[in-house]
C-alpha positions as CSV (number, residue, x, y, z in Angstrom):
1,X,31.6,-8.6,55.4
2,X,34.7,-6.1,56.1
3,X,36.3,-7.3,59.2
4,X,36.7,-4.0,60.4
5,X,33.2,-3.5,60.4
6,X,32.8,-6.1,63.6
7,X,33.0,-5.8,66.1
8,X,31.4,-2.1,66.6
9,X,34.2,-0.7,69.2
10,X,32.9,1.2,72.2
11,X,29.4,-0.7,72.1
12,X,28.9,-3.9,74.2
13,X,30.3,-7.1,72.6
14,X,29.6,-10.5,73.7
15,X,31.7,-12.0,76.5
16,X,31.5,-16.0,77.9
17,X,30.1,-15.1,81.2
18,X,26.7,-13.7,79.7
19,X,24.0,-16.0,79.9
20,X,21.4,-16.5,76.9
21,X,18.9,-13.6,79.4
22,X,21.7,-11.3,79.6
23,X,22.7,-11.3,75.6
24,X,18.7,-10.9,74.9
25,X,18.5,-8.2,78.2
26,X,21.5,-6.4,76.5
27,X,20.5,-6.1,73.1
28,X,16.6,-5.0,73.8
29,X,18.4,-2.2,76.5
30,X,20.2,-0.5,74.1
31,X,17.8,-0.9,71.1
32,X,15.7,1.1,73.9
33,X,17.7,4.0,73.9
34,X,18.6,3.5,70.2
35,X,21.3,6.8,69.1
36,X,22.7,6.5,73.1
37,X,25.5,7.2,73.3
38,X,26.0,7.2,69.2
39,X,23.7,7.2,66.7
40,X,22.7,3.6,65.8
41,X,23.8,2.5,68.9
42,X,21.4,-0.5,69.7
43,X,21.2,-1.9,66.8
44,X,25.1,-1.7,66.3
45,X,25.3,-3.5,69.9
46,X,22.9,-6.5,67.9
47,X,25.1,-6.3,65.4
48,X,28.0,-7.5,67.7
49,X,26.0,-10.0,69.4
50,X,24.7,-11.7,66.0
51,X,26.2,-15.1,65.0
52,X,28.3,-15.1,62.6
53,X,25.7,-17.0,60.3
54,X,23.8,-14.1,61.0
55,X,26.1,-11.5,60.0
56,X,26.6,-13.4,56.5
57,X,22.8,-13.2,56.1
58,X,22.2,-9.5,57.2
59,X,25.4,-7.7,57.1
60,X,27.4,-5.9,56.3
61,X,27.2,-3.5,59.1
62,X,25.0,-1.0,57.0
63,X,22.8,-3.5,55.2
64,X,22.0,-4.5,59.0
65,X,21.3,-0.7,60.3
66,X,18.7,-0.7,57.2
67,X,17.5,-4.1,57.8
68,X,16.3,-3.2,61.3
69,X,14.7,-0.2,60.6
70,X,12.3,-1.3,57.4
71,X,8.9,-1.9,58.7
72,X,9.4,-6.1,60.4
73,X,12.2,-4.5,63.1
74,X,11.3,-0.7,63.4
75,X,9.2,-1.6,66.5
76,X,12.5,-2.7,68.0
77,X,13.9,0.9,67.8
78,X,13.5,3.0,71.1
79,X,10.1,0.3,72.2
80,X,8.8,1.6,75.7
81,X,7.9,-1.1,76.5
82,X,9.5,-5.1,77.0
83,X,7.9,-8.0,78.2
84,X,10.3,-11.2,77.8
85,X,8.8,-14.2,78.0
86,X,10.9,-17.7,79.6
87,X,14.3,-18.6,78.1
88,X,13.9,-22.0,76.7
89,X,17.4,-23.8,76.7
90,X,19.3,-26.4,75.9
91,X,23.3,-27.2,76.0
92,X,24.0,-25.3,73.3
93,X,20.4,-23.4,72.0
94,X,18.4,-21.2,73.5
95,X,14.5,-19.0,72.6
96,X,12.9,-16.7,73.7
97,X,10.1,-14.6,73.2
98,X,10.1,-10.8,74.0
99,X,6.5,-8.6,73.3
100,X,7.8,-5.1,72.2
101,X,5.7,-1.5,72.3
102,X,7.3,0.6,70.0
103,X,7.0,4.1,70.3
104,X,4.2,4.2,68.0
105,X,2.0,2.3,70.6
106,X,2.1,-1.0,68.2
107,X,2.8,-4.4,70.1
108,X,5.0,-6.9,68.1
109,X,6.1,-10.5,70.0
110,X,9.9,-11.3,68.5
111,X,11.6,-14.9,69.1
112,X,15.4,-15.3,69.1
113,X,17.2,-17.8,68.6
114,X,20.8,-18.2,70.4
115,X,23.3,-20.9,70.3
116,X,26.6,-20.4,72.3
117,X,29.5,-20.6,70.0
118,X,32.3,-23.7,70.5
119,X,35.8,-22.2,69.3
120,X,36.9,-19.4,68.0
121,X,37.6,-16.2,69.2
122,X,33.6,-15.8,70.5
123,X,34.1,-19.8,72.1
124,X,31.5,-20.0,75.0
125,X,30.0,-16.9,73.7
126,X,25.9,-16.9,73.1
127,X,25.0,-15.5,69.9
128,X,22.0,-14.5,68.0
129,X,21.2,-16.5,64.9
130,X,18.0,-15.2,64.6
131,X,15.1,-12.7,65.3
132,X,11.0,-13.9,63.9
133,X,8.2,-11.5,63.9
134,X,6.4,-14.2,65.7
């Protein structure tokens, strides 16, 4: 992965005061409006709040962009509909699951996986290491 390819500047990034709800809340807000206010938008903004585990896995930045919009994530993309289910944490972990309605009317329940990064420059930060079709 390019370093100049995260974080996505002008998109929301993670910051130590969000708690696991928010990071999820954030990311499933702006996959909801997908191309506002660029094109890409929401899942750039997961991009920048995936781990960096995750971004080895997924990225680069484009690899992501067609990761999440092959047939598993493409529900994700401007959904109408989110129902999030309890947060589930520990000290340093964190799931939850989310039922989606994609614009297409089809229902898919996601879980993600957090953990809050220790050092760094994300330190206190939670992240997204992962996202199940569950």
């Amino acid at each position: 992965m390019s370093p100049s390819d995260y974080p996505v500047t002008g998109l929301p990034t993670p910051d130590p005061s969000y708690s696991p709800v928010r990071v999820v809340e954030i990311q499933l807000t702006a996959l909801a409006d997908n191309d506002d206010p660029v094109e890409d938008a929401g899942i750039k903004t997961a991009y920048n709040f995936a781990s960096p585990a995750n971004r080895r896995a997924t990225g680069p930045l484009d690899r992501f962009v067609r990761m999440v919009r092959g047939p598993q994530y493409a529900p994700m993309i401007d959904h109408v509909e989110a129902v999030s289910g309890p947060m589930e944490r520990g000290d340093d972990a964190a799931e939850q699951r989310v039922t989606l309605t994609g614009p297409d009317g089809r229902t898919v329940t996601y879980r993600f996986g957090l953990s809050k990064r220790r050092g760094g420059p994300l330190d206190g930060c939670w992240l997204t290491d992962r996202v199940l079709v569950d």
